[in-house]
C-alpha positions in Angstrom: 140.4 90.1 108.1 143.9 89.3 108.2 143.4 85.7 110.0 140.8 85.3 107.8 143.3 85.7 104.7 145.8 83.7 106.2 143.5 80.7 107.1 142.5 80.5 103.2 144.7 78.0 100.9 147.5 79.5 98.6 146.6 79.6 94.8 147.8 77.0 92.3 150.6 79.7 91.1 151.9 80.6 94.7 150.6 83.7 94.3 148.6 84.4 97.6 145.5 83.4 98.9 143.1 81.3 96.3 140.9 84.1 95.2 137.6 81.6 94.8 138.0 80.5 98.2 138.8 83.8 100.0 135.7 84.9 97.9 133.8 82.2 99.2 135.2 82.7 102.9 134.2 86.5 103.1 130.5 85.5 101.9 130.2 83.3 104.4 131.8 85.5 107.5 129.3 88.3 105.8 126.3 86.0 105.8 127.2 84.7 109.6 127.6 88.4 110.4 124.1 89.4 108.9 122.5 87.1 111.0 124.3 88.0 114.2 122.7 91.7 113.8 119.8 90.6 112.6 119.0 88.7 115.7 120.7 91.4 117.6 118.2 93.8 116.3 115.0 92.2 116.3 112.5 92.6 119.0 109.9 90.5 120.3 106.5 92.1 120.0 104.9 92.9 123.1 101.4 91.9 124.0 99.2 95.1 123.9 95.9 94.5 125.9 94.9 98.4 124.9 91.6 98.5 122.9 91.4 101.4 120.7 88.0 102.2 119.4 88.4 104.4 116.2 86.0 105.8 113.4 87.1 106.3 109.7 87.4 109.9 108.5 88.7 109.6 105.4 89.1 107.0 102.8 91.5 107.3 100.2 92.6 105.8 96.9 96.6 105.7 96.7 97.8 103.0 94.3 95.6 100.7 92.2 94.2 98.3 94.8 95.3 100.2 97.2 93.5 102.8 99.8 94.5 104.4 102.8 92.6 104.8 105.7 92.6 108.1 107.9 91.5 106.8 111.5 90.3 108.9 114.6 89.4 108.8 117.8 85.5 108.7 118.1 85.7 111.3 121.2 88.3 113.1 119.6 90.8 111.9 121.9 94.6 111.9 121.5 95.0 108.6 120.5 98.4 106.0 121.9 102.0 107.4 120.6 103.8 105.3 118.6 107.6 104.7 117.3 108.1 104.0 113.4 107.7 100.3 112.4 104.8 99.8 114.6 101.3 98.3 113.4 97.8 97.6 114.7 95.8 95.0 115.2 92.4 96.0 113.2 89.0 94.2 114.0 87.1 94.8 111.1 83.0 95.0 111.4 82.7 91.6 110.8 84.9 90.4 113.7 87.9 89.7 111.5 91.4 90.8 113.3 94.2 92.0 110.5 97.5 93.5 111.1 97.9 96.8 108.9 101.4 99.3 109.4 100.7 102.9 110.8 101.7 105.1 107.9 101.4 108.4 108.4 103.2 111.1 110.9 104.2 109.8 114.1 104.0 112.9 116.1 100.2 113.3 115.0 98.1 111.8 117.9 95.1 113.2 116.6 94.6 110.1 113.7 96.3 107.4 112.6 96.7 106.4 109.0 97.0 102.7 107.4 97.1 101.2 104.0 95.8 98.4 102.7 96.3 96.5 99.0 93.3 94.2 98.4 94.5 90.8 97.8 92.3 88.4 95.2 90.6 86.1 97.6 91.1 87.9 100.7 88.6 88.6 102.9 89.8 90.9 105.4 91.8 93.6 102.7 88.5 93.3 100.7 86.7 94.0 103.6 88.6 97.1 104.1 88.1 98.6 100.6 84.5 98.7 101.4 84.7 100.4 104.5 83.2 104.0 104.7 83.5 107.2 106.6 81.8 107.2 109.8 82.1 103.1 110.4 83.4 102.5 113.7 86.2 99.9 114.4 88.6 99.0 116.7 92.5 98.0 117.4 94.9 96.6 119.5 97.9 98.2 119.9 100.2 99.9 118.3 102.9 97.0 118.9 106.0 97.3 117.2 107.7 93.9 115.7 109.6 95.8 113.8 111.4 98.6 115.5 114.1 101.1 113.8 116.9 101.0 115.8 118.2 104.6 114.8 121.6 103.8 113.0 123.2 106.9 111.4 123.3 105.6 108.2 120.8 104.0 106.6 119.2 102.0 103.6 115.3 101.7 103.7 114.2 99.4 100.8 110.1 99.4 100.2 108.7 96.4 97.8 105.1 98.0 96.9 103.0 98.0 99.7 106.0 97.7 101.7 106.6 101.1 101.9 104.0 101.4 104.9 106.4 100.6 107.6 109.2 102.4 105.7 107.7 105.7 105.4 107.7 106.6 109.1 111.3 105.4 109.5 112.4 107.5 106.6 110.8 110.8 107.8 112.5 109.7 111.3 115.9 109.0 109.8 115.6 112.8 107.8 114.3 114.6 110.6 117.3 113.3 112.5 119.8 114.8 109.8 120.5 110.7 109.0 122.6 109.8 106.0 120.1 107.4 104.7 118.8 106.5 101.4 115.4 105.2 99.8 114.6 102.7 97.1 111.0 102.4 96.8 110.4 99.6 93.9 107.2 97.8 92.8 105.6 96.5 89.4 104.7 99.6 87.6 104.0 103.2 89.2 100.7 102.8 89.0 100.3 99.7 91.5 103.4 101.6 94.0 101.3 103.5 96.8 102.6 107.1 97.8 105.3 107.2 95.4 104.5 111.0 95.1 104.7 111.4 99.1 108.2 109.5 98.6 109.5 111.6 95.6 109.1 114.9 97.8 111.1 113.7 100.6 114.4 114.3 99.2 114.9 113.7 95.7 118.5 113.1 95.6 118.4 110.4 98.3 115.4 108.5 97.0 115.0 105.7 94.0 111.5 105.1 92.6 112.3 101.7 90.7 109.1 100.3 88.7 110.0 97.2 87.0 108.2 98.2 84.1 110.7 101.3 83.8 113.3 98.8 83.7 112.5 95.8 82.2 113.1 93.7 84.4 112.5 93.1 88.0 115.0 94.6 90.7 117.9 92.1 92.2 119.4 92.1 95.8 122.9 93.4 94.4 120.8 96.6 92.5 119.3 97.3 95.2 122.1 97.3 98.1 124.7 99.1 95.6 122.4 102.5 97.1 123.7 101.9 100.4 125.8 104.0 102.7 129.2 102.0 103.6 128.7 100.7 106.4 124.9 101.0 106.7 122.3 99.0 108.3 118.9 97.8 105.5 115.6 98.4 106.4 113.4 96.2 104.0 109.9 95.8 104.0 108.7 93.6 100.7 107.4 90.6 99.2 109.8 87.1 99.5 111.5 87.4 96.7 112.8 91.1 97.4 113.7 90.2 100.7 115.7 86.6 99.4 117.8 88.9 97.0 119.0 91.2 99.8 119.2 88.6 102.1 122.3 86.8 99.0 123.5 90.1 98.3 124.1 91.8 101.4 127.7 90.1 102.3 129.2 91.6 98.9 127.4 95.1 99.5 128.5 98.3 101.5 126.1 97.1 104.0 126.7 95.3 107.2 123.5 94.4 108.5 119.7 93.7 107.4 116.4 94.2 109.1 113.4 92.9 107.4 109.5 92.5 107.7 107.6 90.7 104.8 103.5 91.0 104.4 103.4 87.5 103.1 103.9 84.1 105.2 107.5 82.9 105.2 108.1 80.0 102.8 107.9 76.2 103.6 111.3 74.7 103.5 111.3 71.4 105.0 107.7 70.7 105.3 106.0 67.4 106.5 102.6 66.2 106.0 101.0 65.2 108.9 97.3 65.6 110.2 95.2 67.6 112.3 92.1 66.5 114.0 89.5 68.8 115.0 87.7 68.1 118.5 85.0 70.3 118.8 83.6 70.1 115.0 84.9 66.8 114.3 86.5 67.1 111.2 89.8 65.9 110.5 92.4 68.0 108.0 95.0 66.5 106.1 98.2 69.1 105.5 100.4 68.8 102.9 104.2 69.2 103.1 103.9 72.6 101.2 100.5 74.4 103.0 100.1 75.6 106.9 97.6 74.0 109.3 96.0 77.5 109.1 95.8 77.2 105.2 94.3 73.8 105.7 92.1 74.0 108.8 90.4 77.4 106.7 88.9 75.2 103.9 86.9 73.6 106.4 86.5 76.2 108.8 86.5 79.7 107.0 85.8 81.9 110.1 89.0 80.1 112.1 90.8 83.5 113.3 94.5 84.6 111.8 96.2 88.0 111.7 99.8 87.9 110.7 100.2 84.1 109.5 104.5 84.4 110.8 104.0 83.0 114.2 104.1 85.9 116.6 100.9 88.2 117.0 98.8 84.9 118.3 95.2 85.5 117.1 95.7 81.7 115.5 96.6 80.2 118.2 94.3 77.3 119.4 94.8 74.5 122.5 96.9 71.2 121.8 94.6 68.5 123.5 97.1 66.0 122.0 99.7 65.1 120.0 103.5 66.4 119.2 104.5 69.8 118.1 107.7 71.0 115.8 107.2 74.4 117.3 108.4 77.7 114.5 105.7 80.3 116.6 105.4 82.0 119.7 103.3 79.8 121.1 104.1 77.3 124.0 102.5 75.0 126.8 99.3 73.9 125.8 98.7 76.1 122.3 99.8 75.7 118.7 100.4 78.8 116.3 98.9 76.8 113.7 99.8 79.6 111.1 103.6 78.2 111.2 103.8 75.5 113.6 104.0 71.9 112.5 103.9 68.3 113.7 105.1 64.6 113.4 102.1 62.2 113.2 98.6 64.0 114.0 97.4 66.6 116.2 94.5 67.3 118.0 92.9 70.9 118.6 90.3 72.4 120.3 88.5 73.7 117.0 
């Protein structure tokens, strides 16, 4: 810190070091730090080739729009351990794949739990709040894409349905004698799933923060001011939540962020360009601000998709021509055409 002082320009009075620029010069060595252990700490999934074939036990309401499902073995098998932060790759009766957090103990090998918010116009969370007990199902995995690392201290921020991944971590972090805290925040109590699982946890460490409670929504700096010093940030939200840590974190306690999102990431710097379609012979126009997948599912509505960031490859579909601007997982001859983007047109074996 001391070079860092000494590189920044005196003030107009002589004083010392310009306070707006050695602001500004700390925000910046925060925000280059942040991503250095961001990177640092994220893992690539790996593929899972395991099929799991499971029957629902138990279907629960937990929030409005949202239910939890109870999962089990059909045979009554131990079913695959898992580590907190890990999810599954569902294949709903109707052949649709969606990715859904495990939820509930991670010791338990005798079920797994998920929850699921139905989204207006989705088809796969809508197909899940009509599921019943006894319907059979199946899943790939559990993969983890977003591991807890085990720091000692710890900030776990859940936006709504967020909290899926989070919970297991937190029970890991306590169970570990951790000095970790919770904020849990959402619209209203009544739309925030398992707040009442959350409360009981340990009700000096953990922050239920409705909006409507407030009146107004949460901001990065509100949220981060419940860290440890020094602590790493487990967030789990919508884009906005995860934006407002992201600006906040360099003048926090914090020193480090690890985040997931249940929404596909933002288009920044998007392009129009086209996509033809060999095997149905449509062609697709995308615009600057909408995803090939987005575009390619108005004319084909059964085209496959699970976690619409890049990496879990259900989307992915052969390049027969054309040049890609790459942002997936996806290389040689296949396009991720949840993120991945192109100059001119490209053609695809759909």
């Amino acid at each position: 810190m001391t070079g860092a002082i000494r590189d920044v320009p005196p003030s107009l009075d002589g004083s010392g070091p310009d306070p707006f620029l050695l602001r500004l010069r700390r925000a910046v060595a925060g925000m280059e730090r942040m991503t250095r252990n961001c990177r640092r700490g994220v893992a690539r999934p790996h593929p899972v080739d395991r099929v799991v074939p499971l029957v629902v036990t138990e279907v629960r309401p937990e929030a409005a729009d949202v239910v939890s499902l109870r999962l089990e073995d059909p045979d009554g098998r131990a079913l695959p351990a898992w580590h907190p932060g890990a999810h599954l790759d569902v294949r709903l009766p109707s052949g649709r794949t969606r990715q859904y957090s495990l939820c509930g103990p991670v010791a338990e090998r005798g079920h797994y739990r998920i929850a699921v918010r139905r989204i207006p116009g989705g088809a796969g969370s809508a197909e899940v709040h009509q599921l019943r007990t006894g319907v059979r199902i199946s899943a790939k995995g559990p993969r983890n894409a977003f591991p807890h690392a085990g720091e000692r201290r710890v900030l776990f921020v859940a936006g709504g349905i967020g909290i899926t991944p989070i919970l297991p971590m937190v029970r890991s972090a306590a169970a570990r004698g951790d000095d970790w805290r919770l904020v849990h925040t959402g619209r209203d109590r009544a739309s925030m799933p398992f707040v009442d699982e959350v409360s009981e946890l340990d009700p000096d460490r953990v922050w239920i923060r409705p909006d409507t409670e407030f009146g107004i929504p949460t901001s990065g700096a509100e949220l981060l001011d419940r860290a440890p010093r020094g602590a790493a940030v487990y967030a789990c939200g919508p884009t906005p939540v995860i934006t407002g840590i992201r600006l906040a974190l360099p003048d926090s306690p914090a020193r480090a962020l690890h985040w997931e999102r249940f929404s596909a990431p933002p288009i920044a710097d998007g392009r129009a360009f086209t996509v033809e379609l060999a095997r149905s012979g449509r062609t697709v126009e995308v615009p600057a601000d909408r995803t090939a997948l987005q575009a390619i599912a108005e004319v084909l509505p059964e085209v496959a998709y699970s976690c619409r960031q890049g990496f879990c490859g259900t989307c992915h579909a052969r390049l027969l021509d054309g040049e890609v601007r790459r942002r997936g997982r996806a290389g040689g001859e296949e396009v991720a055409i949840c993120v991945d983007r192109a100059e001119g047109t490209l053609v695809l074996d759909l």
